[in-house]
C-alpha positions in Angstrom: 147.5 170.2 114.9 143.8 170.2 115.8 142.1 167.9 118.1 140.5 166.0 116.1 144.0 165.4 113.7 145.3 164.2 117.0 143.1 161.7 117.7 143.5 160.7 113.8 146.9 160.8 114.0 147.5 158.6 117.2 144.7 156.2 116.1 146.8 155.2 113.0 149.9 154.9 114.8 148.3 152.3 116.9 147.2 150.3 113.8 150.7 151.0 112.3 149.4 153.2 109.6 150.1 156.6 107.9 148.5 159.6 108.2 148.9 160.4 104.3 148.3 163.8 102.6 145.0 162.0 101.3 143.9 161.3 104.6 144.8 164.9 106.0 142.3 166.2 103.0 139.8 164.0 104.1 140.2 164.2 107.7 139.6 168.3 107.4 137.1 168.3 104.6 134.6 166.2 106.9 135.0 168.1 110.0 134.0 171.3 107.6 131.0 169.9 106.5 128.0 170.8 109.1 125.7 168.4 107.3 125.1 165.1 107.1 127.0 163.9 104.2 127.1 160.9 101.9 130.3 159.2 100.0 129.5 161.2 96.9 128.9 164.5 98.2 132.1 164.2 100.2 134.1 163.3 97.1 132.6 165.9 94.9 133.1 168.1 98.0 137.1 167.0 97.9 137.2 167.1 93.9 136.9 170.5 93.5 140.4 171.2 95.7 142.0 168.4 95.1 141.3 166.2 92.3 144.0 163.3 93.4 142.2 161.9 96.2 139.7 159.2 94.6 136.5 157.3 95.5 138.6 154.1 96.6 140.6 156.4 99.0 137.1 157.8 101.0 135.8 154.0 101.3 138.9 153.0 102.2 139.1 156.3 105.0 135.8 156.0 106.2 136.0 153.0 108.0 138.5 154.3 109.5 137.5 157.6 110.7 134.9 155.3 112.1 136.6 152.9 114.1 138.8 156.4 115.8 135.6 157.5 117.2 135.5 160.8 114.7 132.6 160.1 112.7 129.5 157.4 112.8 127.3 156.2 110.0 124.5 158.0 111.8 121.3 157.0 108.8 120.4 156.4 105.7 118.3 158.7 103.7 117.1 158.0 100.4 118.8 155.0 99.4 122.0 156.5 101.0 124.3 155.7 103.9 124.8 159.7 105.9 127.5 160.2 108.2 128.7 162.7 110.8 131.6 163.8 112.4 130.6 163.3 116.4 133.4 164.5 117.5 133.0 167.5 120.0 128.7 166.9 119.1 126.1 166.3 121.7 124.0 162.8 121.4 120.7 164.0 119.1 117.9 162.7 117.1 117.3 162.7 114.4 114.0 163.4 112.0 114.2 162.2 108.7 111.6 163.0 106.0 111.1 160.0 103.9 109.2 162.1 100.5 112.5 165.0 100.4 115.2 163.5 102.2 115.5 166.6 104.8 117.0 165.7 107.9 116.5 168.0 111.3 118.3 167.5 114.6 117.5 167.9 117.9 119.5 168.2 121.2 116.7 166.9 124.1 117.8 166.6 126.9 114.6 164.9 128.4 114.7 162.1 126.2 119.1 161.7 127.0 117.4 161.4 130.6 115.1 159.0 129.8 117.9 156.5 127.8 120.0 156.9 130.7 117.2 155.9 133.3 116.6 152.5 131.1 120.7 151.7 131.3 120.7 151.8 134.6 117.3 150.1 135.3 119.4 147.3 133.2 122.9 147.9 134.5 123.5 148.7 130.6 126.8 150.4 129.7 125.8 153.2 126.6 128.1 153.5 124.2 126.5 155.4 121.6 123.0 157.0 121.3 121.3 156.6 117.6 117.6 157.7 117.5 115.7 158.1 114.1 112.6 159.3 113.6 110.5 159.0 110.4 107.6 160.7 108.8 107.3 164.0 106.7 109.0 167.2 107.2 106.2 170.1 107.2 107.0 171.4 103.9 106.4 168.0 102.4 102.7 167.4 103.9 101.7 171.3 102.9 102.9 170.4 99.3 100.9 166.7 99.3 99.0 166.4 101.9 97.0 163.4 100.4 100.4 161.5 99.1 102.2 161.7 103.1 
C-alpha cells in the first residue's frame, strides 16, 4: 500500500467508513493525474477503466479526499472548481489565464519567505498557502493583443 492509500485508509477508519473498491479507483486515478483537474475530467478520466464508479460517487469522494489532507480545491478556472492532489507537493502559485484557461505553477521560494515573515510578524499559525494570480498567458496576448 502506498502512502497516500495509507493516509486514505486510516482517515476513513477514524470516521468509521470503508475504503471501497470505488474509492481505491478514485484514490489512484487522482494521484496519476499531474494536472489540475475538474469533476468531469476526472470521471471521464475514471469512465474509460471502469465504467461502475458514477458522478455521485466523485462528489461524494471528493470532500473527502479533502478533509484527509490529499487533495485541496486549489481554483477555479473557467466557470470550474480545479483540484490537486498536495500530497508530497511543494506550496506554489498559481497563474491562471482568464481568455484560455491555462494554468502555470511556480515553486518561489522568495515569496514562501515572505508569507512566513508576515505569520510571524502576526504570531499567525499557516495552514495552507493558496496564491492565484490572474491575467493572460503569453500565447493569449500574442493572439489578441487588443481584446487582453
Amino acid at each position: 500500500m502506498n502512502d497516500y492509500s495509507k493516509i486514505f485508509t486510516d482517515f476513513l477508519l477514524r470516521k468509521e467508513m470503508k475504503f471501497t473498491n470505488s474509492r481505491k479507483i478514485i484514490l489512484d486515478t487522482v494521484f496519476s493525474l499531474h494536472d489540475h483537474f475538474d469533476i468531469e475530467t476526472l470521471y471521464e478520466t475514471i469512465k474509460t477503466k471502469h465504467n461502475n464508479v458514477s458522478r455521485a460517487t466523485i462528489y461524494r469522494a471528493i470532500p473527502l479526499l479533502i478533509e484527509a489532507g490529499l487533495l485541496k480545491k486549489s481554483l477555479r478556472s473557467l466557470s470550474k472548481d480545479k483540484y490537486e492532489h498536495i500530497f508530497g507537493h511543494p506550496s506554489h502559485l498559481h497563474l491562471i489565464c482568464d481568455k484560455c484557461g491555462k494554468i502555470i505553477e511556480e515553486v518561489d521560494k522568495d515569496v514562501e519567505n515572505l508569507l512566513n515573515k508576515i505569520a510571524i510578524k502576526y504570531d499567525f499559525k499557516i495552514k495552507e498557502v493558496n496564491v492565484s494570480l490572474r491575467g493572460f498567458c503569453s500565447d493569449c496576448v500574442k493572439v489578441g493583443s487588443s481584446n487582453v
